[in-house]
C-alpha positions in Angstrom: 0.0 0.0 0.0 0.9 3.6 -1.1 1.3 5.8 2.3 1.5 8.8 0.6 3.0 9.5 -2.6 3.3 13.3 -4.7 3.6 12.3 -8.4 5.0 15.1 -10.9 3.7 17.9 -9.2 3.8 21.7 -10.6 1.9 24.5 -10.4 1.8 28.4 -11.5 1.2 31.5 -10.2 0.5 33.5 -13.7 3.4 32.6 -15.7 5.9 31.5 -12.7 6.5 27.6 -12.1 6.5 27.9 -8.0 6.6 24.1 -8.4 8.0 21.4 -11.4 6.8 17.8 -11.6 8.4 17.3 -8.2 7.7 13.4 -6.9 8.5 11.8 -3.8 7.1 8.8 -1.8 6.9 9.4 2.0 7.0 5.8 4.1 4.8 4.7 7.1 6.2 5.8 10.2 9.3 8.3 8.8 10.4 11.2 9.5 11.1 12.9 5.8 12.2 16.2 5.6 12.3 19.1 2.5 14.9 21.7 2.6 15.8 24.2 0.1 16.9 28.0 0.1 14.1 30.5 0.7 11.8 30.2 -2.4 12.5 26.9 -3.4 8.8 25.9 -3.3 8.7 24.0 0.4 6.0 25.6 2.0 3.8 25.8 -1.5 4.2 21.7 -1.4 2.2 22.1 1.4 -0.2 24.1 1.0 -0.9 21.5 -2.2 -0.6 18.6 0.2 -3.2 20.4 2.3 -5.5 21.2 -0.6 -5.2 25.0 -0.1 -3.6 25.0 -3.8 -4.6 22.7 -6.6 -1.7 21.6 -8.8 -1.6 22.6 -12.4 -0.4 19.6 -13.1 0.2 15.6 -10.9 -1.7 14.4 -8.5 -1.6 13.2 -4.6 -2.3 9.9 -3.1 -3.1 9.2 0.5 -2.9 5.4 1.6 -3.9 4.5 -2.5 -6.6 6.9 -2.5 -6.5 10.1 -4.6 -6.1 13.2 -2.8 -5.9 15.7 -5.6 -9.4 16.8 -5.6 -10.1 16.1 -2.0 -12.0 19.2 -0.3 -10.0 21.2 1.9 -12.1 21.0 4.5 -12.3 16.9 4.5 -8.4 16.4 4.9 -8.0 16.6 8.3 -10.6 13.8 8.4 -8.5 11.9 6.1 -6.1 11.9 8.9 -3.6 14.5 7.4 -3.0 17.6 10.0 -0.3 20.0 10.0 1.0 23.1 11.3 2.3 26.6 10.0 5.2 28.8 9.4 3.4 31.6 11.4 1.7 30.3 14.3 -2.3 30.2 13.5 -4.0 30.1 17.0 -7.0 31.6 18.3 -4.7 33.9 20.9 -8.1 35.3 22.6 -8.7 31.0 23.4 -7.2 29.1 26.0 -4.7 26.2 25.3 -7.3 23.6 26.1 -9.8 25.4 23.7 -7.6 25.8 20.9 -7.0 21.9 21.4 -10.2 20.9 21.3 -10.6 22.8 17.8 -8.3 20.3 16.5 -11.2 17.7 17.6 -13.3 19.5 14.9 -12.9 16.7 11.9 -14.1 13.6 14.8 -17.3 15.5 15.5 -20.3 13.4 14.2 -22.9 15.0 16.5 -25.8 17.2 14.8 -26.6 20.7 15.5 -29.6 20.1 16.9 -28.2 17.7 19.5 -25.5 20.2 19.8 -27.8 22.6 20.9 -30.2 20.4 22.9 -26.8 19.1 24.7 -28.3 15.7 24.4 -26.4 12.3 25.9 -24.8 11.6 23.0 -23.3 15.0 22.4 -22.2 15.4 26.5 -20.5 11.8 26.0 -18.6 13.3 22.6 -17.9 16.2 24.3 -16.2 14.0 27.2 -14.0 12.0 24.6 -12.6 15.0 23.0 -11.8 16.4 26.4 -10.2 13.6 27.6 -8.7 13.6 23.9 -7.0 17.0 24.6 -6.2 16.5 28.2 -3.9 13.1 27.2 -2.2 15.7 24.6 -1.7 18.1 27.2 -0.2 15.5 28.9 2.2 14.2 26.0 3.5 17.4 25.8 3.9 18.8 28.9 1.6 22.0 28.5 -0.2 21.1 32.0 0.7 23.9 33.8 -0.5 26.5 30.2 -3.6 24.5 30.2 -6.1 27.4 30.8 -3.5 30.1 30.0 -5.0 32.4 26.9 -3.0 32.0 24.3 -2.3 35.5 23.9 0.2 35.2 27.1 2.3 32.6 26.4 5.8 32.6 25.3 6.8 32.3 21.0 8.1 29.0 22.2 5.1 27.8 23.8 3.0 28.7 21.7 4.7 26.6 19.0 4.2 23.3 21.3 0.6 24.4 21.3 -0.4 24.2 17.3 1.7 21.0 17.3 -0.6 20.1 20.2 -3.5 21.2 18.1 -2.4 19.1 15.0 -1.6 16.2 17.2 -5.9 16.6 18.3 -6.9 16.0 14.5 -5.2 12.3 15.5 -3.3 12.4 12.1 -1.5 9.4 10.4 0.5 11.9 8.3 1.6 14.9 10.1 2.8 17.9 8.4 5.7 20.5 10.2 6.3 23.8 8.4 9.3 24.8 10.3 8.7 23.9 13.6 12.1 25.2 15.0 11.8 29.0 13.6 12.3 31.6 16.1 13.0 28.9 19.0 15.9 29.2 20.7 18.5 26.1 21.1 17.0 24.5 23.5 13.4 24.9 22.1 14.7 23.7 19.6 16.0 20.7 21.3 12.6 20.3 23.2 11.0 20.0 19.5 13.2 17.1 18.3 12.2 15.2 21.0 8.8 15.8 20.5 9.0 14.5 16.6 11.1 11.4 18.0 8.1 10.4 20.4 5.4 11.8 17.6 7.4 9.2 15.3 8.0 6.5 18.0 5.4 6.3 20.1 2.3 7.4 18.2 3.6 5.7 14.7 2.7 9.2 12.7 5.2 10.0 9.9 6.0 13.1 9.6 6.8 15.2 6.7 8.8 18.1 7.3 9.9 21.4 6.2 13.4 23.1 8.0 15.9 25.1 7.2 17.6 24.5 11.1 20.1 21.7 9.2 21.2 20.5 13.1 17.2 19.6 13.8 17.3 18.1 10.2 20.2 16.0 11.1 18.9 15.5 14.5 15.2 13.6 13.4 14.9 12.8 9.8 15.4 9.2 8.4 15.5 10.9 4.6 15.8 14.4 2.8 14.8 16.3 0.0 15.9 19.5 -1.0 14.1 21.3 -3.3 15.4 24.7 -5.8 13.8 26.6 -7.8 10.5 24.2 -7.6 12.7 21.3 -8.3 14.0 18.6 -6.6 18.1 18.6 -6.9 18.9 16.0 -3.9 17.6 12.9 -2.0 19.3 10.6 0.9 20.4 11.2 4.2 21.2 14.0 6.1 24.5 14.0 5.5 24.8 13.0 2.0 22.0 15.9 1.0 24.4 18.5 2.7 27.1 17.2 1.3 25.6 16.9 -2.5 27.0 20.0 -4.9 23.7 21.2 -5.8 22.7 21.7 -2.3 25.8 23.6 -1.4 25.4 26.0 -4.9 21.9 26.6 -4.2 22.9 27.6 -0.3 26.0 29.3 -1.2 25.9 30.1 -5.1 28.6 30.2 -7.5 
């Protein structure tokens, strides 16, 4: 079975290629990460992954189903979360609440029972709380639980829209730089939270990074991407070391 696979993906923004027939395979259970100078195309990937683009041209498939066309709004149900560049809370929301937002794609209750508050719903409501609080948990945001959002640290509130993808319970979890503007032992913090992500939840992880010692540190394969184009694949080491990683860093 196909875990997830890109196959010859481009697209255009008027008459710029952001992206060329780019393919790659992603395996169950790895941690795969894409680097690439700024512009390369990383983050547009993406946002084609997560069906906020559609590709001019190739298609996506999700554990040998077809992604391509997939609603927005129905991949997180798919079991595909991820996280942003920019952190996208609700700041004016406590750190449980934004959690339990990330509970939205498992709700199967109806309005009407919603607003009735019927068994069913109050039991639903109970498993997504106890959902959120075992997150909490995992990630040692206990004593932020009821914090607003608003007045918690950059770094915190980075472990908190991980927290919020990890809700969604995704098999294929998506990291858009998670170490930008941490500090090095944020930083450190957030490797071992993509080892136990990895390990102890069996969620592959695709990643985008330009922090090469967190690369090194976590990924099992890399990609680096220029120009919309991929120009390296192997191991950490071996993508540093290729020549058209080191041009497209350094030039010449």
């Amino acid at each position: 079975m196909t875990f997830f696979r890109a196959e010859d993906l481009s697209i255009r923004f008027g008459g710029i290629r952001a992206v060329e027939r780019v393919s790659f395979e992603t395996r169950e259970r790895e941690v795969l990460t894409i680097i690439g100078p700024n512009g390369a195309g990383k983050t547009t990937i993406f946002n084609l992954i997560s069906r906020i683009y559609a590709p001019s041209e190739g298609r996506l498939v999700f554990r040998d189903q077809d992604i391509t066309r997939v609603p927005p709004h129905r991949i997180a149900g798919l079991g595909i979360a991820r996280t942003f560049q920019n952190n996208e809370l609700f700041e004016h929301a406590t750190v449980l609440a934004n959690l339990l937002l990330g509970r939205h794609a498992h709700r199967t209750t109806g309005l009407l029972g919603e607003m009735l508050f019927l068994p069913g719903v109050r039991r639903a409501e109970r498993a997504h709380r106890e959902r959120a609080e075992e997150i909490i948990d995992f990630l040692d945001l206990q004593r932020h639980r009821d914090a607003m959002v608003r007045s918690l640290p950059f770094g915190v509130r980075k472990v908190v829209e991980l927290g919020r993808a990890l809700a969604a319970e995704p098999t294929l979890l998506l990291l858009d730089e998670p170490s930008s503007g941490l500090n090095v032992e944020e930083t450190d913090d957030m490797a071992f939270w993509i080892h136990d992500i990895r390990s102890l939840r069996g969620i592959t992880v695709l990643m985008v990074e330009h922090d090469m010692r967190l690369v090194g540190q976590v990924s099992d394969r890399v990609i680096a991407l220029n120009d919309g184009q991929i120009i390296a694949e192997g191991t950490p080491q071996d993508v540093q070391r290729h020549p058209e990683v080191v041009k497209a860093y350094l030039g010449g």
